[in-house]
MARDOLUM-418876 format. One record per residue: residue number from 1; y, z, x of N, C-alpha, C, CB in turn. Coordinates in pm, 1 decimal. Atoms other than C-alpha are relative to their C-alpha. Glycine has a CB too. Layout:
# MARDOLUM-418876
NODE  pos       nyy       nzz       nxx      cayy      cazz      caxx       cyy       czz       cxx      cbyy      cbzz      cbxx
NODE  NUM         Y         Z         X         Y         Z         X         Y         Z         X         Y         Z         X
...
//
This chain:
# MARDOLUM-418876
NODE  pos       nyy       nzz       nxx      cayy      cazz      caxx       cyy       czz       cxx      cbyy      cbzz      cbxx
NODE    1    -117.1       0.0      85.5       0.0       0.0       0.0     123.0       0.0      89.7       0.1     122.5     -97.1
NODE    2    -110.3      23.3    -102.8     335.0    -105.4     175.7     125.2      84.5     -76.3      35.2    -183.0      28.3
NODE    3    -143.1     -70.1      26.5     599.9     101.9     -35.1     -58.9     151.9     -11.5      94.3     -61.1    -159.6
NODE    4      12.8    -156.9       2.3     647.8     501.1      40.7      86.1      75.8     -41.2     -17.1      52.5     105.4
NODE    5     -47.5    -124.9      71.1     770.0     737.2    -150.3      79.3     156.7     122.3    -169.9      53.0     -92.1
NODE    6     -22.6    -142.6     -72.7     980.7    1051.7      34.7     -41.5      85.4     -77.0     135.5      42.4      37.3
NODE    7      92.3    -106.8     119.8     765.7    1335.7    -144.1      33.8     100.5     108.1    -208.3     -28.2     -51.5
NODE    8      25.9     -99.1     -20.8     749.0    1695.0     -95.0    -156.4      16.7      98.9      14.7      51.4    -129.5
NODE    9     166.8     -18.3     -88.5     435.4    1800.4     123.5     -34.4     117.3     -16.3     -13.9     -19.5     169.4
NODE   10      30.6    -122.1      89.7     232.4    1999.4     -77.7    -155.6      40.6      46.8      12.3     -42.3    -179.8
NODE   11     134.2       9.8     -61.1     -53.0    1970.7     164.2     -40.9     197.2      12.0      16.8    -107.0     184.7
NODE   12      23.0    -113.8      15.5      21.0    2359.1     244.1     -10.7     126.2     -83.0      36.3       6.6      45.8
NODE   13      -4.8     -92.2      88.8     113.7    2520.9     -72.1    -187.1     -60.1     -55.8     164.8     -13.6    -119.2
NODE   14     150.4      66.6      12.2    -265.0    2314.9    -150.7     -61.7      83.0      77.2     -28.0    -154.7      48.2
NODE   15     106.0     -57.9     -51.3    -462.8    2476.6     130.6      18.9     203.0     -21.3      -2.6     -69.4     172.4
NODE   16     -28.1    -153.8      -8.7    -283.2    2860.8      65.9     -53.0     -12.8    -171.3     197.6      68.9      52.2
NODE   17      83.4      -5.2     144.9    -416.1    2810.2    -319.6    -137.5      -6.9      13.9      32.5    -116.3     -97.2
NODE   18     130.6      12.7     -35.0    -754.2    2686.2    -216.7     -71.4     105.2      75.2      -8.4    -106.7      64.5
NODE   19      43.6    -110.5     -21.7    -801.5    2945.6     -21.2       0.8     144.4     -63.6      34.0       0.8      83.9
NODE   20      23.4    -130.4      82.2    -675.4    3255.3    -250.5     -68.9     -32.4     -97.6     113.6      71.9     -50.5
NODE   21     116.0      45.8      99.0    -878.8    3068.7    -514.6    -154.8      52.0      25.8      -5.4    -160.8       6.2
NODE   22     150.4     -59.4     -65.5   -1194.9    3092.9    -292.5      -5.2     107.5      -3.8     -40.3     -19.2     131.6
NODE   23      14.7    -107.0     -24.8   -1102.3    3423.5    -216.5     -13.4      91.9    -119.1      86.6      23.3      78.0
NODE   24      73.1     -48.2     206.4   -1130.7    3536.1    -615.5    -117.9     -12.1     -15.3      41.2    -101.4    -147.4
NODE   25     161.1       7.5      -2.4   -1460.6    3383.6    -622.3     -92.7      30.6      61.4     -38.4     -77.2       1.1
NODE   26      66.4    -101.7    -151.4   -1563.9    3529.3    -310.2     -33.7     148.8     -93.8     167.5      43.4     174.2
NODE   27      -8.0     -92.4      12.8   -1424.4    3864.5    -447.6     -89.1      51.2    -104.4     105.1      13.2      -1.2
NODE   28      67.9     -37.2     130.1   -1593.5    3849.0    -783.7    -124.4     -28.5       1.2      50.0     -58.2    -112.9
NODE   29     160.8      21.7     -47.8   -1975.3    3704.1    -612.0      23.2     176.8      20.6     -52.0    -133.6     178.8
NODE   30      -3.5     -88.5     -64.1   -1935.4    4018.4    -405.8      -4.4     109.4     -90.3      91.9      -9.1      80.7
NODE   31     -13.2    -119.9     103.0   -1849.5    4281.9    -705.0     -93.8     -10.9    -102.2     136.1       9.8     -68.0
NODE   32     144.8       6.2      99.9   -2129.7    4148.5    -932.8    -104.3      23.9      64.8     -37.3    -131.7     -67.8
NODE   33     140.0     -37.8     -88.3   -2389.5    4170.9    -639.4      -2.5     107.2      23.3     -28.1     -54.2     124.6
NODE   34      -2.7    -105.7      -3.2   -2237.3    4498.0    -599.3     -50.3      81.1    -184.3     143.8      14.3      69.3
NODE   35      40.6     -73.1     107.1   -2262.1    4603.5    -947.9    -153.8      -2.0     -56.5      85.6     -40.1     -96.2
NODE   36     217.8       9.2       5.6   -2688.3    4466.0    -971.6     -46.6     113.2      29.3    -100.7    -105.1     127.1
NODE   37      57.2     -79.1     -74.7   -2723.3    4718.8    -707.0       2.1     131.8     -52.3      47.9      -9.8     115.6
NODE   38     -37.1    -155.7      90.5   -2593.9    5009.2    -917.6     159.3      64.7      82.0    -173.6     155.3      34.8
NODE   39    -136.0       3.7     -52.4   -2247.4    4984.3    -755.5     138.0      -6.8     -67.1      -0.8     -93.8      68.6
NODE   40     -91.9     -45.6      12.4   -1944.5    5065.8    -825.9     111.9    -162.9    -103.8      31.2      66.5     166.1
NODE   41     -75.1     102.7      54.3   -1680.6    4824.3   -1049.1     105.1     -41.0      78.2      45.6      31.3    -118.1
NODE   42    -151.8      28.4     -34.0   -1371.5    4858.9    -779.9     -39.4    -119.7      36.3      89.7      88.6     112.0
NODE   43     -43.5     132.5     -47.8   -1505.5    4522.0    -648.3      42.9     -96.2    -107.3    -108.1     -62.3      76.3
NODE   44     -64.0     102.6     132.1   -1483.1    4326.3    -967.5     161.0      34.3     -34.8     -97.9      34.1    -165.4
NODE   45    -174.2     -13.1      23.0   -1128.8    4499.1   -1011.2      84.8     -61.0     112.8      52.7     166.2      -5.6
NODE   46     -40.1      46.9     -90.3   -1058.5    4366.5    -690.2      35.1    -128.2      38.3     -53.2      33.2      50.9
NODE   47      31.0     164.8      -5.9   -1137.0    4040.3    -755.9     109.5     -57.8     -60.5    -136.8     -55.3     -79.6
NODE   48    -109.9      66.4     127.1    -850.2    4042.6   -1046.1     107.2      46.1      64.0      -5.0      57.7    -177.8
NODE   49    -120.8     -17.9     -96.5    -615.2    4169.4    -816.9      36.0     -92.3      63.9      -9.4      84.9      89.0
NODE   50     -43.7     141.4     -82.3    -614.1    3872.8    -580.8      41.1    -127.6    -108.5    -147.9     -58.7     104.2
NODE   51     -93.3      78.6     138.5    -495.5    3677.5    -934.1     111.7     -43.7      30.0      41.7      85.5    -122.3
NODE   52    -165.5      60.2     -57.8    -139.0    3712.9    -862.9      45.0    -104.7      79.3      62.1      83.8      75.2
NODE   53     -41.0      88.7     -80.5     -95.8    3566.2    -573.5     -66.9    -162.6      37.7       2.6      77.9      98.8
NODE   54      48.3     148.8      27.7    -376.0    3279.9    -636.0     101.5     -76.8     -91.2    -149.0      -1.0     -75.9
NODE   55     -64.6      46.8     115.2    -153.2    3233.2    -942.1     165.4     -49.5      12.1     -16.1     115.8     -98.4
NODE   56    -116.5      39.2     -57.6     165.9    3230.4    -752.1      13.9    -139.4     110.0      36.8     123.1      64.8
NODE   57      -7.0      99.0    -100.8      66.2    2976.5    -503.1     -66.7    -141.4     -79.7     -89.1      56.1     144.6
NODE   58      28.4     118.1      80.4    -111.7    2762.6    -755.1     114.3     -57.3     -52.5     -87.3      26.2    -105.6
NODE   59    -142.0     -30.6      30.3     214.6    2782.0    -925.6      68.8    -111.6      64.2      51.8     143.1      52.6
NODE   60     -85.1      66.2    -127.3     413.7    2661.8    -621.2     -65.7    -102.6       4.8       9.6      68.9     146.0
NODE   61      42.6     145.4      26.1     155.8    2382.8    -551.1      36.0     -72.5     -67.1     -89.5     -21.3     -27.1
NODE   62     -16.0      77.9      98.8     188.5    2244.6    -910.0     128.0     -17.1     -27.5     -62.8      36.2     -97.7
NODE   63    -176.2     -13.9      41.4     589.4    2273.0    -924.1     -10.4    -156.5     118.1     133.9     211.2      72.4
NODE   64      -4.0      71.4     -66.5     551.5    2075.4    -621.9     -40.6    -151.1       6.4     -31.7      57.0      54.6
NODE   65      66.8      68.4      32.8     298.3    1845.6    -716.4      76.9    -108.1    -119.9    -106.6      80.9     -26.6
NODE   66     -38.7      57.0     137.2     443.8    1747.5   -1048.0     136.0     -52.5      12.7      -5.4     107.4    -118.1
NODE   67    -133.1      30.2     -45.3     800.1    1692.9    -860.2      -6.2    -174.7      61.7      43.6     126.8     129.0
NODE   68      61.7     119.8     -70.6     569.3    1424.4    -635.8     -16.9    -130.9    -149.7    -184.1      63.3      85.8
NODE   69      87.9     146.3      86.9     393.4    1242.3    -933.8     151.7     -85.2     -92.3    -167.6      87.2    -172.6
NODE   70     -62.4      47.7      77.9     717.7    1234.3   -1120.2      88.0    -133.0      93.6      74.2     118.7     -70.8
NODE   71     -13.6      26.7     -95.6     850.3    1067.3    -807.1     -50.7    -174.2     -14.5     -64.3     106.1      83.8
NODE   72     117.0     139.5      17.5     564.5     815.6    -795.1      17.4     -84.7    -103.4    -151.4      38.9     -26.1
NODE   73     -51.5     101.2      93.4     575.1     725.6   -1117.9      89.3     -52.2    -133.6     -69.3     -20.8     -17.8
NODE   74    -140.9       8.3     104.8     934.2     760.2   -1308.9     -27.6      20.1     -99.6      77.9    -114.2     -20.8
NODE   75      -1.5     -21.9     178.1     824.5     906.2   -1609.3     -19.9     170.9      38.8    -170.8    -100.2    -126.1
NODE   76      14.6    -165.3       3.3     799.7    1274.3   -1711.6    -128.9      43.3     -15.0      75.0      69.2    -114.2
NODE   77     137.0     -34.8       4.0     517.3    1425.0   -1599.9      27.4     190.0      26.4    -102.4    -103.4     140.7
NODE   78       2.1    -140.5      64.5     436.9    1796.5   -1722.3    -184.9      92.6      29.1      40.1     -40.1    -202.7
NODE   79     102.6     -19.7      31.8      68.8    1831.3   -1747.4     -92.1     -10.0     131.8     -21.9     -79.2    -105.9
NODE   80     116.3       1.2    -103.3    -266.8    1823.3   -1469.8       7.9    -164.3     -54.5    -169.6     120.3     -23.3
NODE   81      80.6     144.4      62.4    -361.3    1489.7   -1687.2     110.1     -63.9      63.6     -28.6     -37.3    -192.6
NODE   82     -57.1     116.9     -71.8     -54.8    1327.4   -1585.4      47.8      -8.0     176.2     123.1     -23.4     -84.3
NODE   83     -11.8     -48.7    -159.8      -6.7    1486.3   -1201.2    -138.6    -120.7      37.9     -41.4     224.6      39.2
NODE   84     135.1     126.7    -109.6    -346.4    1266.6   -1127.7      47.1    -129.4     -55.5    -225.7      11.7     -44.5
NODE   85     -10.5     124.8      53.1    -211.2     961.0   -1357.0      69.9     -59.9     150.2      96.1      -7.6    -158.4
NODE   86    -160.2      74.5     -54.9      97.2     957.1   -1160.3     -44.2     -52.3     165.2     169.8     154.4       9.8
NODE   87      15.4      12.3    -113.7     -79.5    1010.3    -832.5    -163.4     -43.5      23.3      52.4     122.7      59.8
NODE   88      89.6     101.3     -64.7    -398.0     804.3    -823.0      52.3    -149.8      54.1    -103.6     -24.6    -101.6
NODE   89     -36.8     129.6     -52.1    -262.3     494.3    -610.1    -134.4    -133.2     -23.7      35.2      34.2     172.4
NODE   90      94.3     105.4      63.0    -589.6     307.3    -714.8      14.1     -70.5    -158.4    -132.7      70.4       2.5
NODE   91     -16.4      15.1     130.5    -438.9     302.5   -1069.0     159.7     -65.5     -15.8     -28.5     146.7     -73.3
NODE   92    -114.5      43.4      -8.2    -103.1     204.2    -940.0      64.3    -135.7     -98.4      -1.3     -20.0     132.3
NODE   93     -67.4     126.9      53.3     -98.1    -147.2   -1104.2     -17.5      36.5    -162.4     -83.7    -161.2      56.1
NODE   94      11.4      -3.9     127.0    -165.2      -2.7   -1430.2     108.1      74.4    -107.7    -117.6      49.2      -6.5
NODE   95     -31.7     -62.6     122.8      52.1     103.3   -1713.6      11.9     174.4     -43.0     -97.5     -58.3     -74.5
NODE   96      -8.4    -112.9     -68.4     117.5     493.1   -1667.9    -102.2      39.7    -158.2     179.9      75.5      55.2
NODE   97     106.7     -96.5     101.2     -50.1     577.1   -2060.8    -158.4     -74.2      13.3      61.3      -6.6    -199.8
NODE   98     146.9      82.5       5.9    -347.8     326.0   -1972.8     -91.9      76.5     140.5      31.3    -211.8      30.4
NODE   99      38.0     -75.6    -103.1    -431.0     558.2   -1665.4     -96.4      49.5     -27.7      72.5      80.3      42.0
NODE  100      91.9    -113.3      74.8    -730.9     768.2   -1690.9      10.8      83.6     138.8    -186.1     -50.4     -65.7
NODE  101     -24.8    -143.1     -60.5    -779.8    1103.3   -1572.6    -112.5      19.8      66.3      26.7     119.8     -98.1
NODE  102     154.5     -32.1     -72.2   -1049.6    1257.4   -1353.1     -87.8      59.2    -139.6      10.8     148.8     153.3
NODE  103      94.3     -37.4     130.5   -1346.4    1367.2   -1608.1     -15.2     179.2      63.6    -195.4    -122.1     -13.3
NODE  104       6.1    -119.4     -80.4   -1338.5    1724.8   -1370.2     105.2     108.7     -48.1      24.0     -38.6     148.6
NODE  105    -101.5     -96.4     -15.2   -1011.8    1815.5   -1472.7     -53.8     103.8    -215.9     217.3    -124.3      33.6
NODE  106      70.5     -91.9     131.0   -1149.7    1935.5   -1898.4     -83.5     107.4      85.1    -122.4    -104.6    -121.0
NODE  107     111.7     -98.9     -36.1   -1434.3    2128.4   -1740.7      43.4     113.8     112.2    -127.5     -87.5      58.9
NODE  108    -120.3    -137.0     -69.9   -1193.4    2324.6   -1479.0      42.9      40.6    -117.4     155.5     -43.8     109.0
NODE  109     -74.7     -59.4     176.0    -978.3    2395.5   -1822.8     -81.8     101.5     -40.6      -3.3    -122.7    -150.6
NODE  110      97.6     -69.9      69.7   -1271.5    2537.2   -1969.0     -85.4     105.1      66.1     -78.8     -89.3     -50.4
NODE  111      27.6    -110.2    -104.9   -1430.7    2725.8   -1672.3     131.4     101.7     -10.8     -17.7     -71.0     166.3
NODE  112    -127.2     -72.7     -11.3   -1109.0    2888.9   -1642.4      26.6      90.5    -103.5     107.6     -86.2       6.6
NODE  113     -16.2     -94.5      88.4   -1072.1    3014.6   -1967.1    -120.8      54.6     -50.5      74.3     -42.8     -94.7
NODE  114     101.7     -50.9      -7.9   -1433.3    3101.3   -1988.8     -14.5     136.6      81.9     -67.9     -92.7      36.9
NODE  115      14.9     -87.4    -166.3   -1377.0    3297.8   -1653.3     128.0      99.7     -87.9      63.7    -120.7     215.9
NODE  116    -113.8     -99.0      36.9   -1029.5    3484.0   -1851.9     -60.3      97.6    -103.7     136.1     -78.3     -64.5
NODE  117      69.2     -55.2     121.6   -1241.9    3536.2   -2141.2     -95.2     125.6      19.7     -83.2    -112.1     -59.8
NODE  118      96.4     -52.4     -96.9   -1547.4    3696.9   -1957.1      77.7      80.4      80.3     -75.7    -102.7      80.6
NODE  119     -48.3    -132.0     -92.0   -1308.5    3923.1   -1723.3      72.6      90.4     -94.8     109.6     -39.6     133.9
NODE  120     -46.4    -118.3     132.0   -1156.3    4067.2   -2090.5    -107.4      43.5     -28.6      70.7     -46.7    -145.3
NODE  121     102.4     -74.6      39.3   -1459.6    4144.0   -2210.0     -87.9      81.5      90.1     -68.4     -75.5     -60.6
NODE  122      90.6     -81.2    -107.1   -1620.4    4265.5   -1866.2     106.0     167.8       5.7      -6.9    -113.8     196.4
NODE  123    -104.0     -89.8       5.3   -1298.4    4503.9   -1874.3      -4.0     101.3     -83.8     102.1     -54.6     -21.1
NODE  124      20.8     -65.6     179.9   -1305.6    4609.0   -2239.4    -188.8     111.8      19.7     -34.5    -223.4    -171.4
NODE  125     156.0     -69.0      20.4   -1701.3    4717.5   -2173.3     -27.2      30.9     145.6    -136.3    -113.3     -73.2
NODE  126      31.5     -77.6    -141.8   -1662.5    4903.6   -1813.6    -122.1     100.3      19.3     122.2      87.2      33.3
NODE  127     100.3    -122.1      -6.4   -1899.1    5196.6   -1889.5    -100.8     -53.6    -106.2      71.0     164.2     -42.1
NODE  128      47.0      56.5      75.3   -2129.9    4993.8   -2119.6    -157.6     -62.5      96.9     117.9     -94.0     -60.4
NODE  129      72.5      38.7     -31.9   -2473.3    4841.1   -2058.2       5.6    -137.1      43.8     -59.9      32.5     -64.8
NODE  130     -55.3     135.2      -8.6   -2308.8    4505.4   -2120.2      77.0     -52.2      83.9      53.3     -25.4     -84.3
NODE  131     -82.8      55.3     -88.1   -2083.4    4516.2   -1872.8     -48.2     -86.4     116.9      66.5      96.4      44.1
NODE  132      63.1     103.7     -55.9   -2312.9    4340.9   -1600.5     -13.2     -82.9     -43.4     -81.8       6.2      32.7
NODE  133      17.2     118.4      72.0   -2375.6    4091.6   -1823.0     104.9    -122.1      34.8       8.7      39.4    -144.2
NODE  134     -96.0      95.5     -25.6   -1998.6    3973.2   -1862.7      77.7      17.3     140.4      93.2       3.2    -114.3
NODE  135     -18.7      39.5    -171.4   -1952.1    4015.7   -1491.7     -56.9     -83.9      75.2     -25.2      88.1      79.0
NODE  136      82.8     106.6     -81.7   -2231.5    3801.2   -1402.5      75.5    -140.6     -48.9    -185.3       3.1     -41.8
NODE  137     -57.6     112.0      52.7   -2099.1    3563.7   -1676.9     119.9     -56.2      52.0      19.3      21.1    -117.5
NODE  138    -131.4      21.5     -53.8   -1728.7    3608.1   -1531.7       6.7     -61.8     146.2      69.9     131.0      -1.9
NODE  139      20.8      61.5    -103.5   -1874.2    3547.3   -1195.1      -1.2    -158.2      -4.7    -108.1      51.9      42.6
NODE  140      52.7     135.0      41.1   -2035.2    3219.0   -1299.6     118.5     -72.6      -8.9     -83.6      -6.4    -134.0
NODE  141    -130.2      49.4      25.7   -1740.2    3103.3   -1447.1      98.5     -28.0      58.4      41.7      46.1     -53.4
NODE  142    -147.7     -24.2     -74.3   -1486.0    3212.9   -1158.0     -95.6     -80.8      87.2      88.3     173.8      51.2
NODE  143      55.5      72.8     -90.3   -1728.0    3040.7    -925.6      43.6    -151.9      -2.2    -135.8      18.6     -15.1
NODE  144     -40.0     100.1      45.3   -1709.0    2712.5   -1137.1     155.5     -32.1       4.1     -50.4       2.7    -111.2
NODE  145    -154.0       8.6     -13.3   -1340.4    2733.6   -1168.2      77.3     -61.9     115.4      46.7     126.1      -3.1
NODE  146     -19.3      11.9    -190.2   -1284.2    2778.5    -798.3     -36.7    -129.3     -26.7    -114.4     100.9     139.5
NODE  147      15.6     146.9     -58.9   -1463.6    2492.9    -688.4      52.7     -95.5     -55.2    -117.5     -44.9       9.4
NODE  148    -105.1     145.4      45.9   -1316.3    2244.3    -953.8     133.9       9.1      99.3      69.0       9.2    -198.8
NODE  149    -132.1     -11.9       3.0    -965.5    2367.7    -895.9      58.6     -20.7     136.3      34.2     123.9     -55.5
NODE  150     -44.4      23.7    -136.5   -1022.4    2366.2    -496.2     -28.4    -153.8     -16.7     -84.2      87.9     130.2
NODE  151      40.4     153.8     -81.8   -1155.7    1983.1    -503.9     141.6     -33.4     -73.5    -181.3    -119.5     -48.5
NODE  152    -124.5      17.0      67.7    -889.1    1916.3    -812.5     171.7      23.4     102.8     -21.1     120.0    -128.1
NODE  153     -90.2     -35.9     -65.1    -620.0    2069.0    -575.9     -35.5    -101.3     120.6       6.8     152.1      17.7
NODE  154      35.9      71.0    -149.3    -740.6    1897.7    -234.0      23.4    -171.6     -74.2    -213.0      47.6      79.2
NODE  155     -31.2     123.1      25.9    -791.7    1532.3    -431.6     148.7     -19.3     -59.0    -102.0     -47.8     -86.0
NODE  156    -126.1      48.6      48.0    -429.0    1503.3    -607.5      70.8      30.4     122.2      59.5      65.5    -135.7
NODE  157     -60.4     -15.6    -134.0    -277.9    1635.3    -229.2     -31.2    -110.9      38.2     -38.9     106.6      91.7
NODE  158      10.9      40.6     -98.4    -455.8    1396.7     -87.0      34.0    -157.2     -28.1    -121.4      44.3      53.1
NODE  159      16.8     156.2      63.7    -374.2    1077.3    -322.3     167.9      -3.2      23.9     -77.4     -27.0    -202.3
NODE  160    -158.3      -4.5     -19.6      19.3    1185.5    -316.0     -26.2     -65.0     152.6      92.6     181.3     -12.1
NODE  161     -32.0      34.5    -120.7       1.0    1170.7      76.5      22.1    -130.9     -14.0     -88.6      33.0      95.9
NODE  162      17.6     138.6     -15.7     -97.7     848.8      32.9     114.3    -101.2      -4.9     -85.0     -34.1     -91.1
NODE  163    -112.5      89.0      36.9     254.7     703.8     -84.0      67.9      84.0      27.8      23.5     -63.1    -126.4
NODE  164     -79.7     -20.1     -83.2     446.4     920.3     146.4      36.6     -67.4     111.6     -20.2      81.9      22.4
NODE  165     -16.0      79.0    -140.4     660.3     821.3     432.4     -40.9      49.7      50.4      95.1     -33.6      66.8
NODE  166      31.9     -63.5     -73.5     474.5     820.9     734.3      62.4      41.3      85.2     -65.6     -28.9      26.5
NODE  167     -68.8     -75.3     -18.2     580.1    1042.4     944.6     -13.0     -39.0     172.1     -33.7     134.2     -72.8
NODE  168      59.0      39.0    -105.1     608.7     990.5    1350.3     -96.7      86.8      67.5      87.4     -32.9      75.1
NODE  169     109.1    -101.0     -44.9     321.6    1139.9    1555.9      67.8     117.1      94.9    -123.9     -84.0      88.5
NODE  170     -68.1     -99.7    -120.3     429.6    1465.9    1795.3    -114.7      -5.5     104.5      36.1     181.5     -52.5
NODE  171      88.6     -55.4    -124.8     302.6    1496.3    2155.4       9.1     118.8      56.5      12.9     -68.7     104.7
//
């Protein structure tokens, strides 16, 4: 592609999300394997602690992101669905509502609020029999999440680059 875009470079607010992301799903494997064992809940509370700041840097990414696509492709873009329209360059010659979306990004959606759902109810039923249950479930869920949301995050970084100016090399 011969025309570049001056974009934001959202490569790092991308890898500081991907990683506190992981590090949720990390936190919340770790507090359900703890709780099998007959262990304690602070890890699962621990897990919802690192929230914030996943949530702040996701945040930042997507402010960023959505600044890029609008960039790319002159229309108002608001949504995940249109952040990949705007920024798949394989879709470039097409029509911005004739775009399609990754099929990954519904099933993140839905992990996600599966995973919000499942850490209310693991919450709500702390001293309960059930509570392993929706911790394993919440696990599951935050696991799934993660990984969409890290590839989801890594592929729209890496399709923007693509119609940035390049930049010169440093020695």
């Amino acid at each position: 592609m011969d025309t570049y875009i001056d974009l934001r470079d959202v490569r790092l607010t991308g890898f500081v999300s991907q990683g506190l992301i992981a590090l949720v799903a990390a936190e919340s494997v770790w507090g359900t394997v703890n709780d099998w064992s007959g262990g304690s809940s602070t890890w699962s509370f621990l897990a919802q602690v690192f929230y914030l700041p996943a949530a702040v840097a996701f945040v930042l990414w997507f402010r960023n992101a959505t600044h890029n696509a609008e960039a790319i492709a002159l229309h108002g873009v608001r949504m995940i669905n249109d952040v990949w329209r705007a920024s798949d360059p394989s879709q470039r010659s097409k029509p911005f509502k004739e775009r399609t979306v990754s099929p990954l990004i519904k099933p993140w959606q839905y992990a996600f609020l599966a995973m919000v759902l499942t850490d209310l109810l693991e919450t709500l039923l702390l001293d309960t029999g059930a509570y392993v249950v929706f911790s394993t479930l919440s696990t599951v869920s935050a696991v799934v999440a993660a990984g969409l949301a890290c590839f989801l995050i890594w592929r729209i970084s890496w399709m923007q680059q693509q119609f940035a100016v390049p930049r010169a090399k440093r020695r």
